[in-house]
N, CA, C and O atoms as CSV, one atom per row, in Angstrom:
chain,resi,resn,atom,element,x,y,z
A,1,UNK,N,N,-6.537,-16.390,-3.455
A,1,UNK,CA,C,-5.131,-16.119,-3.727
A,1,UNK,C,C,-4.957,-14.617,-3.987
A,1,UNK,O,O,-5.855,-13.951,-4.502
A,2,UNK,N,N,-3.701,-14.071,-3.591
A,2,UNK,CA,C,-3.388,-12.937,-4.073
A,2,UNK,C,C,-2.931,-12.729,-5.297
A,2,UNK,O,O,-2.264,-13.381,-6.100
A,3,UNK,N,N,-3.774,-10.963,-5.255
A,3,UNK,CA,C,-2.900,-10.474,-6.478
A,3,UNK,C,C,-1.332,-9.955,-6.099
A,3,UNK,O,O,-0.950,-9.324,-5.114
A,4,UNK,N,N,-0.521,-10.497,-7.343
A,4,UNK,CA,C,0.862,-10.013,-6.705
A,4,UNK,C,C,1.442,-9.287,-7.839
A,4,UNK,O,O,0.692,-9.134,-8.803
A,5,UNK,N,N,2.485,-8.868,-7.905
A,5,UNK,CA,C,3.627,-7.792,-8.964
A,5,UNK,C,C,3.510,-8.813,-10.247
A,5,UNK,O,O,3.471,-8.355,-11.389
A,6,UNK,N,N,3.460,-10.111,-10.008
A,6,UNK,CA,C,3.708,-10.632,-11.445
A,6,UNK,C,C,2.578,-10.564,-11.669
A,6,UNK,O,O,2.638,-9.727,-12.570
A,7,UNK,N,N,1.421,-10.810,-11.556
A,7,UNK,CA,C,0.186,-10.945,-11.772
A,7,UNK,C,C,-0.109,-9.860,-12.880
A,7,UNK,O,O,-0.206,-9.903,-14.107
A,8,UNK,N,N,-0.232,-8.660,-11.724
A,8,UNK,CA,C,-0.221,-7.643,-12.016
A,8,UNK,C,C,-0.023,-7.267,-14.022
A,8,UNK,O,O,-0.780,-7.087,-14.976
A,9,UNK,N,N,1.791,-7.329,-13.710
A,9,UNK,CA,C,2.677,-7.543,-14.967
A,9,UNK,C,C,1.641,-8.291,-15.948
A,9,UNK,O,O,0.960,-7.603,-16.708
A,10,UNK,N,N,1.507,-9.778,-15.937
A,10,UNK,CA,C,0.795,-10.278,-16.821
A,10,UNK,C,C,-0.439,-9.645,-17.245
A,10,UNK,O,O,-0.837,-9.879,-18.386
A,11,UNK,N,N,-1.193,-8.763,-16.374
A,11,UNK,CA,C,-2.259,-8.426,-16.578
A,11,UNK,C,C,-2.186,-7.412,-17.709
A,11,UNK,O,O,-2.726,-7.550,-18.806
A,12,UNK,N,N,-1.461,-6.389,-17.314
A,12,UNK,CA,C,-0.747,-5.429,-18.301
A,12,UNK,C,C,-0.449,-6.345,-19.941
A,12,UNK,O,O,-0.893,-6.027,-21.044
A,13,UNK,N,N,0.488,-7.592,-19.573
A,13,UNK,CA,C,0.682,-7.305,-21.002
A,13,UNK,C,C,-0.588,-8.284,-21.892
A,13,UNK,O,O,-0.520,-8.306,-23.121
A,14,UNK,N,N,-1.659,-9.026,-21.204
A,14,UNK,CA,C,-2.756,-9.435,-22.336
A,14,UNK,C,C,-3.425,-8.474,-22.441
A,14,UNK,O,O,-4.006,-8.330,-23.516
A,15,UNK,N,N,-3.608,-7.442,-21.374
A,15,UNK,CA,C,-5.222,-6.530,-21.996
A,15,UNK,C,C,-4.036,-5.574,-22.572
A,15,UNK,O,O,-4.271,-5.221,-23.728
A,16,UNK,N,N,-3.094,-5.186,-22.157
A,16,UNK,CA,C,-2.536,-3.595,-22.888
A,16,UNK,C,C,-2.305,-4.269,-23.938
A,16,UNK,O,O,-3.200,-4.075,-24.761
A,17,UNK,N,N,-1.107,-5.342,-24.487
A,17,UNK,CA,C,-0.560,-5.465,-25.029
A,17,UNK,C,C,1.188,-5.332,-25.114
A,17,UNK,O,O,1.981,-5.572,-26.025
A,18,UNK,N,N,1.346,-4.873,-23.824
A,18,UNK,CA,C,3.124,-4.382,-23.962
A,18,UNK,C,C,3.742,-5.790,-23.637
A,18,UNK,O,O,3.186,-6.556,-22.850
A,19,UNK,N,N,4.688,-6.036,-24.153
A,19,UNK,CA,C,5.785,-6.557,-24.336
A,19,UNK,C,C,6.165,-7.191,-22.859
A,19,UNK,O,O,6.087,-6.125,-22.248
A,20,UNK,N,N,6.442,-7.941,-22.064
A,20,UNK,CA,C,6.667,-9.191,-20.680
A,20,UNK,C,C,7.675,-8.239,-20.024
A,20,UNK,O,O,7.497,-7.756,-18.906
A,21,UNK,N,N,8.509,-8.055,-20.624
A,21,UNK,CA,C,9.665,-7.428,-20.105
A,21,UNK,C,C,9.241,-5.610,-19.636
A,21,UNK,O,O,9.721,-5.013,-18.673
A,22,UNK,N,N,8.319,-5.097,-20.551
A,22,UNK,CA,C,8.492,-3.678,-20.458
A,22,UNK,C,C,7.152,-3.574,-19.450
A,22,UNK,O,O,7.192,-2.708,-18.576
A,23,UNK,N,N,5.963,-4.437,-19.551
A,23,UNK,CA,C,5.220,-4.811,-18.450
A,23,UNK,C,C,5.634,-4.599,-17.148
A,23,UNK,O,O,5.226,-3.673,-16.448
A,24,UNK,N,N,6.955,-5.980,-16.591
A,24,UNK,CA,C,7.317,-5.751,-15.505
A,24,UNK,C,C,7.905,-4.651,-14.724
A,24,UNK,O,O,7.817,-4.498,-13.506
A,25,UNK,N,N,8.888,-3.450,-16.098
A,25,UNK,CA,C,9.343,-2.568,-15.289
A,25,UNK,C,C,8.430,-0.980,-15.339
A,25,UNK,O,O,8.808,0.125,-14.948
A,26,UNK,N,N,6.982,-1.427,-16.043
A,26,UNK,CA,C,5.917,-0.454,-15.759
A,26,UNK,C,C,5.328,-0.838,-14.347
A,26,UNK,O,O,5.072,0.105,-13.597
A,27,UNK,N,N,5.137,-1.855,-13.996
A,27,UNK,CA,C,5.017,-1.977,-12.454
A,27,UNK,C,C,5.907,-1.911,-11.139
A,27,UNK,O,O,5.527,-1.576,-10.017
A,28,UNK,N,N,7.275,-2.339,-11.564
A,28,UNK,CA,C,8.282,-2.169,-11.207
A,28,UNK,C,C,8.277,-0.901,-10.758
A,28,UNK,O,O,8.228,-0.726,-9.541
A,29,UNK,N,N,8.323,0.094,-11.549
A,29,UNK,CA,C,8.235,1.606,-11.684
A,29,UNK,C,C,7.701,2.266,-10.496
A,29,UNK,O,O,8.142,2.830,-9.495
A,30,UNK,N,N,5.937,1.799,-11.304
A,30,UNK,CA,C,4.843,2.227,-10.725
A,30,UNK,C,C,5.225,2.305,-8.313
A,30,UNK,O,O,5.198,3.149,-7.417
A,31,UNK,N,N,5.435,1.186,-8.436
A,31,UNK,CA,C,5.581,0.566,-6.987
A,31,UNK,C,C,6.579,1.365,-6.325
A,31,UNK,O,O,6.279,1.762,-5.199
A,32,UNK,N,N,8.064,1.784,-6.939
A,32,UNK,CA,C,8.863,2.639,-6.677
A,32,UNK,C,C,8.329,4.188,-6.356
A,32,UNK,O,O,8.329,4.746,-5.258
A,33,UNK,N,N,7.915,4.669,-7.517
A,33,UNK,CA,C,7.464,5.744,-6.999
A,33,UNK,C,C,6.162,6.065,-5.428
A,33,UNK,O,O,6.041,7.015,-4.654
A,34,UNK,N,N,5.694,5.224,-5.518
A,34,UNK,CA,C,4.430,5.098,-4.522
A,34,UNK,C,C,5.293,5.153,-3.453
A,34,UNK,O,O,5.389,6.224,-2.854
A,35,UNK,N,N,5.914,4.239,-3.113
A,35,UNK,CA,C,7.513,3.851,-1.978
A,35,UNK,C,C,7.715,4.956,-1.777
A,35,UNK,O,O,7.102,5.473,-0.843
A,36,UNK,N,N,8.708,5.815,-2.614
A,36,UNK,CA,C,9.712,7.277,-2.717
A,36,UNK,C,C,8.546,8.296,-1.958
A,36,UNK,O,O,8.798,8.817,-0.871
A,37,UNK,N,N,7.275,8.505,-2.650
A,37,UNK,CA,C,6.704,9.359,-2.085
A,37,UNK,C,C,5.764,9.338,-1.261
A,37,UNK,O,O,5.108,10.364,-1.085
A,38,UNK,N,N,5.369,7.732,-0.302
A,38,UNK,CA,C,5.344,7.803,1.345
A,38,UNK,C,C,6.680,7.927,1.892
A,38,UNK,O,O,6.814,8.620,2.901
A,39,UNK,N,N,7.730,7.335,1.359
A,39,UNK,CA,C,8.570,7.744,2.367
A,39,UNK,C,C,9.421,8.979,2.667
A,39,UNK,O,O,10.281,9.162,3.528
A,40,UNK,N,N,8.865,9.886,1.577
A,40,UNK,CA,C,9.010,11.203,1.863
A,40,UNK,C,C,7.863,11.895,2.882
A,40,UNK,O,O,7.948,13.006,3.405
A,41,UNK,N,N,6.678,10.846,3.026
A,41,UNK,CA,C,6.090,11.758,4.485
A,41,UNK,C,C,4.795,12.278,3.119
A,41,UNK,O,O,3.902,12.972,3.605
A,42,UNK,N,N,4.680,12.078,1.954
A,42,UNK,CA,C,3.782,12.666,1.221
A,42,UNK,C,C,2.452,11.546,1.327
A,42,UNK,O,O,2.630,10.410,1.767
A,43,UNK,N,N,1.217,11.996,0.900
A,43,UNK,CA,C,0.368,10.706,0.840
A,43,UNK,C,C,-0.305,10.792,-0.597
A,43,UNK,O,O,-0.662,11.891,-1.023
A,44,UNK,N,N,-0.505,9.457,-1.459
A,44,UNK,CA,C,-0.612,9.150,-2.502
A,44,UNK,C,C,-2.559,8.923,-2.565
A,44,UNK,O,O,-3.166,8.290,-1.701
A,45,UNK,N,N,-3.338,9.701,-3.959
A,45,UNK,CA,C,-4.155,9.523,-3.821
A,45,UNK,C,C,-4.173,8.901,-5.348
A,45,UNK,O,O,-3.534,9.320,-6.313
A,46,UNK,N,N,-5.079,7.786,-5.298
A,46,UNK,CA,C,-5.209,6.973,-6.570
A,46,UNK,C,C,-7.213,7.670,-6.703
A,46,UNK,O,O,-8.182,7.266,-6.059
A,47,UNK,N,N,-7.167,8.601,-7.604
A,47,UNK,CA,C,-8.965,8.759,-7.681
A,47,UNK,C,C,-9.498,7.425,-8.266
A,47,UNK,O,O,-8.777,6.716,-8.969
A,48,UNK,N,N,-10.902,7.069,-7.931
A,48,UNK,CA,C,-11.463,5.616,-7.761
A,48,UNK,C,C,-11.022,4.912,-7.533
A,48,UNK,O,O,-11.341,3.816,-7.992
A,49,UNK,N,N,-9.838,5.082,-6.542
A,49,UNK,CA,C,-9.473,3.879,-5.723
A,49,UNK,C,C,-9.510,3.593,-4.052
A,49,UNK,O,O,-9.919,2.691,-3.320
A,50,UNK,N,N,-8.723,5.126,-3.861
A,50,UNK,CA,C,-8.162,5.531,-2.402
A,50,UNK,C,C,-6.875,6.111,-2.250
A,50,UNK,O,O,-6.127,6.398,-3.185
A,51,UNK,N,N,-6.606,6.300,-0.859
A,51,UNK,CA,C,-5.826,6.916,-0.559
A,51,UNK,C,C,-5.194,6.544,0.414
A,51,UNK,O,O,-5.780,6.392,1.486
A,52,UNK,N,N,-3.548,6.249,0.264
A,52,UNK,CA,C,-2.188,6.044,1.169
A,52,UNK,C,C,-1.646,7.074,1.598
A,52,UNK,O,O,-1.086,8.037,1.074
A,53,UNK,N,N,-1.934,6.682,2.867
A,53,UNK,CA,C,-1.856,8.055,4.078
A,53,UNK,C,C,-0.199,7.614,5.219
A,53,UNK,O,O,0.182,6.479,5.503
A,54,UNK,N,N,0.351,8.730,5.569
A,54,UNK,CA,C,1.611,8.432,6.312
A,54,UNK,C,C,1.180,8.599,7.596
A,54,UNK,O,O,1.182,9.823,7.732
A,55,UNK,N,N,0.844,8.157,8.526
A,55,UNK,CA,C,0.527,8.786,9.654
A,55,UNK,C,C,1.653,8.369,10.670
A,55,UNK,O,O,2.283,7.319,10.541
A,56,UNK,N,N,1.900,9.440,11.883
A,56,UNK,CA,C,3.382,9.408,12.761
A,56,UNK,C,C,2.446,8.517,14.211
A,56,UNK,O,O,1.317,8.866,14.554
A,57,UNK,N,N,2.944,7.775,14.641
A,57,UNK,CA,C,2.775,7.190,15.510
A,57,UNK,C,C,4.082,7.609,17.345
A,57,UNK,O,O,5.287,7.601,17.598
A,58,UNK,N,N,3.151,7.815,17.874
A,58,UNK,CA,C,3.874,8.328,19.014
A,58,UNK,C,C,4.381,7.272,19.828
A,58,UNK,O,O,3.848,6.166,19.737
A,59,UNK,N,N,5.552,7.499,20.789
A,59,UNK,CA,C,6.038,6.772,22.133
A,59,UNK,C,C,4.905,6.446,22.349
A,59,UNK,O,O,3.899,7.150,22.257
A,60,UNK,N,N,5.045,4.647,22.847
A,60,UNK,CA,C,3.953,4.907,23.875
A,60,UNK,C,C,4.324,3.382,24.552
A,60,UNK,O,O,5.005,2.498,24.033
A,61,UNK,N,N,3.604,3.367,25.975
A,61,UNK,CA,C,3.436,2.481,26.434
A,61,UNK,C,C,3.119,1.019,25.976
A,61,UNK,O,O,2.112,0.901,25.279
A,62,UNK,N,N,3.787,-0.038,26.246
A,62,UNK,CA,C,3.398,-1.578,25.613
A,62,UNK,C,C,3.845,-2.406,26.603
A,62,UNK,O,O,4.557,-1.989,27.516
A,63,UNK,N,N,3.455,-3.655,26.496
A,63,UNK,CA,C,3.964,-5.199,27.117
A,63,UNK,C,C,4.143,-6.163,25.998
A,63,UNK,O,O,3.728,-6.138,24.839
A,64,UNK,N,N,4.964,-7.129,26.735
A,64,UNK,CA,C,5.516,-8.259,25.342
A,64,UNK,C,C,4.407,-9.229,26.307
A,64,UNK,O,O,4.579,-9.574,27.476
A,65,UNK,N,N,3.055,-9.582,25.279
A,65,UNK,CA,C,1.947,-10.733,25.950
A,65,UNK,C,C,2.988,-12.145,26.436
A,65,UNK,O,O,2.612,-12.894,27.337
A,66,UNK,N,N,4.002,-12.311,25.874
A,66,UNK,CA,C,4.410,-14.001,26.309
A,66,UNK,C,C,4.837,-13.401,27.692
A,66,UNK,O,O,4.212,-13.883,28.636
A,67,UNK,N,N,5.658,-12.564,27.974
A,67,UNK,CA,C,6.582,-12.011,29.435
A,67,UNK,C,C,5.713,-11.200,30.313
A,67,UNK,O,O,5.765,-11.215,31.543
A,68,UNK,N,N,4.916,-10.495,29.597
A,68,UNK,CA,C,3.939,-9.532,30.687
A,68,UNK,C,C,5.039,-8.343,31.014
A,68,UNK,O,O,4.703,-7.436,31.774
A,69,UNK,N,N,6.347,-8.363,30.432
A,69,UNK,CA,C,7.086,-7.218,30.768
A,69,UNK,C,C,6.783,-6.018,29.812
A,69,UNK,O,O,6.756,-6.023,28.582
A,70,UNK,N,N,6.505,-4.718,30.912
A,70,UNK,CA,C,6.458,-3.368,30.226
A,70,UNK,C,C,7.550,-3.064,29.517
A,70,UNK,O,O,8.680,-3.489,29.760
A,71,UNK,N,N,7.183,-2.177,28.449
A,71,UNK,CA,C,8.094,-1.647,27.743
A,71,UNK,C,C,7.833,-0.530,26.905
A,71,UNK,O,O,6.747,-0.682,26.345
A,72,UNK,N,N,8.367,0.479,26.612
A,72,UNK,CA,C,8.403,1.427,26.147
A,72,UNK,C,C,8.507,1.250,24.185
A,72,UNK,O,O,9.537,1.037,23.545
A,73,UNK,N,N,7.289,1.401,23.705
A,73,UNK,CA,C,7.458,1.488,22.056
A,73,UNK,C,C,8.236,2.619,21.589
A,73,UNK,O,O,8.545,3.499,22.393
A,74,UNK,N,N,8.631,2.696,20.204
A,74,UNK,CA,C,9.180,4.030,19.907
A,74,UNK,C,C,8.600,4.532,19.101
A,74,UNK,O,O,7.661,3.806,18.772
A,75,UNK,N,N,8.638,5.692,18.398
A,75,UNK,CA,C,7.906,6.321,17.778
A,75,UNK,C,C,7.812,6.246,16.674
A,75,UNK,O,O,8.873,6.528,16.118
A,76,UNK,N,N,6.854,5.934,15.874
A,76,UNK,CA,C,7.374,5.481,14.233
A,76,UNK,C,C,6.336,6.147,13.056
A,76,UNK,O,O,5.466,6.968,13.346
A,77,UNK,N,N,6.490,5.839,12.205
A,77,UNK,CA,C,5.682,6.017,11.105
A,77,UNK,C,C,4.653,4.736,10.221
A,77,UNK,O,O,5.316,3.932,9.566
A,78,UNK,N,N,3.372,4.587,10.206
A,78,UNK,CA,C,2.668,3.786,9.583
A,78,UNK,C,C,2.300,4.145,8.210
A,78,UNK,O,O,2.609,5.244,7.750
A,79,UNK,N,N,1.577,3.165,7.457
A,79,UNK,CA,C,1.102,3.711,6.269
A,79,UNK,C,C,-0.246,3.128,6.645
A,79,UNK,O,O,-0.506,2.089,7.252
A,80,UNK,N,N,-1.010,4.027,6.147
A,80,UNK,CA,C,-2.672,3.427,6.351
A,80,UNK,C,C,-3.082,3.975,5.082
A,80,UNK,O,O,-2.595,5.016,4.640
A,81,UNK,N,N,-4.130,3.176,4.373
A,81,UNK,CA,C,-5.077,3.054,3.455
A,81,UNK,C,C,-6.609,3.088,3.451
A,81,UNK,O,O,-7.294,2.158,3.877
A,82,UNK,N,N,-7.159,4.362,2.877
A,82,UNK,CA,C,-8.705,4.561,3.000
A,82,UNK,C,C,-9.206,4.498,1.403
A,82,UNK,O,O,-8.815,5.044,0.371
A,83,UNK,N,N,-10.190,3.625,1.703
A,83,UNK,CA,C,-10.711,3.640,0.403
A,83,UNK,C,C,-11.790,3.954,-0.643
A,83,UNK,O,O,-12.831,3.336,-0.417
A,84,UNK,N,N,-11.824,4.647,-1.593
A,84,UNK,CA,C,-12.791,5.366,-1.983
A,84,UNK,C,C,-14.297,4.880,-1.804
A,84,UNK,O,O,-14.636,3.826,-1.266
A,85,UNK,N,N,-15.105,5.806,-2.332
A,85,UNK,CA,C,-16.279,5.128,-2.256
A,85,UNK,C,C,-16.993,4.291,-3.699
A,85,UNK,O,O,-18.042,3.656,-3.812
A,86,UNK,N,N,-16.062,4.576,-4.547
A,86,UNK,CA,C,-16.337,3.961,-5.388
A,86,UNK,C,C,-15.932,2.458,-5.555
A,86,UNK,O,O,-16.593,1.605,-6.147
A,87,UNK,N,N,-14.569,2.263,-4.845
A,87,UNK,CA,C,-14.256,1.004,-4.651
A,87,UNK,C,C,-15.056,0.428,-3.705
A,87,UNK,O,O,-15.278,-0.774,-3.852
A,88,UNK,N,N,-15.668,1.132,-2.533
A,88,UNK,CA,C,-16.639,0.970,-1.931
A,88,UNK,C,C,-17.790,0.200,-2.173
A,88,UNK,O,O,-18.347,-0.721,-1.576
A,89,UNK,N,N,-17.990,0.811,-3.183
A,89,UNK,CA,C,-19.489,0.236,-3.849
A,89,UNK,C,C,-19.385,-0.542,-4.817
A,89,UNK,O,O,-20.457,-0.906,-5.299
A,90,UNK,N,N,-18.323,-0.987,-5.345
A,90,UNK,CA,C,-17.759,-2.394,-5.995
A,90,UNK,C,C,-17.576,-3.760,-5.227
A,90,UNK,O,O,-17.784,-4.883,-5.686
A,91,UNK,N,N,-17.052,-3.358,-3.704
A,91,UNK,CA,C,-16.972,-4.498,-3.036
A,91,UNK,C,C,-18.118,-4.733,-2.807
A,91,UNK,O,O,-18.412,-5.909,-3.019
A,92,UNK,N,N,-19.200,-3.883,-2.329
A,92,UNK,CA,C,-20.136,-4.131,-1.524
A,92,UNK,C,C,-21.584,-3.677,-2.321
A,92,UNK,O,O,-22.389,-2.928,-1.768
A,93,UNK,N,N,-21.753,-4.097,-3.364
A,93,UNK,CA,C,-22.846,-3.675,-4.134
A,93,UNK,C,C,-24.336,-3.917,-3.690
A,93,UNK,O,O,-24.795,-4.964,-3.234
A,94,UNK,N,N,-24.816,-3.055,-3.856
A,94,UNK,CA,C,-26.340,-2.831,-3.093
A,94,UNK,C,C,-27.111,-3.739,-3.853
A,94,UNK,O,O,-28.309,-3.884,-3.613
């Protein structure tokens, strides 16, 4: 199962201690700002965690697999995620 925003929240308030309500809008928060500043084109580095990267994706050539008809993609923006090596070596312990 996933971890999700409430989770999260709860997690905050047994180990911190804060309050259910002030929990949710410390994550609340948290999530906003991360948002605001990829979608300003900036990339967010969490140390021992990783890093949320904006990268621009160009025109390019595609087909729809059910039709086999060509079509032209447009140009967009992704978010991609690299992750430290310390989280690295948490998932994957030697």
């Amino acid at each position: 199962m996933a971890l999700t925003k409430h989770g999260i929240a709860e997690q905050l308030q047994s180990e911190l201690g804060f309050p259910r309500k002030q929990s949710f809008e410390i994550v609340k928060s948290l999530l906003e700002i991360i948002k605001s500043t990829l979608e300003s084109g900036e990339d967010v580095l969490v140390s021992g965690f990783g890093k949320f990267c904006v990268k621009e994706k160009k025109e390019r050539k595609g087909r729809n697999p059910a039709t086999g008809e060509d079509k032209i993609l447009a140009a967009r923006r992704v978010v991609t995620f690299k992750y430290s090596g310390k989280l690295r070596d948490k998932i994957n312990p030697e």
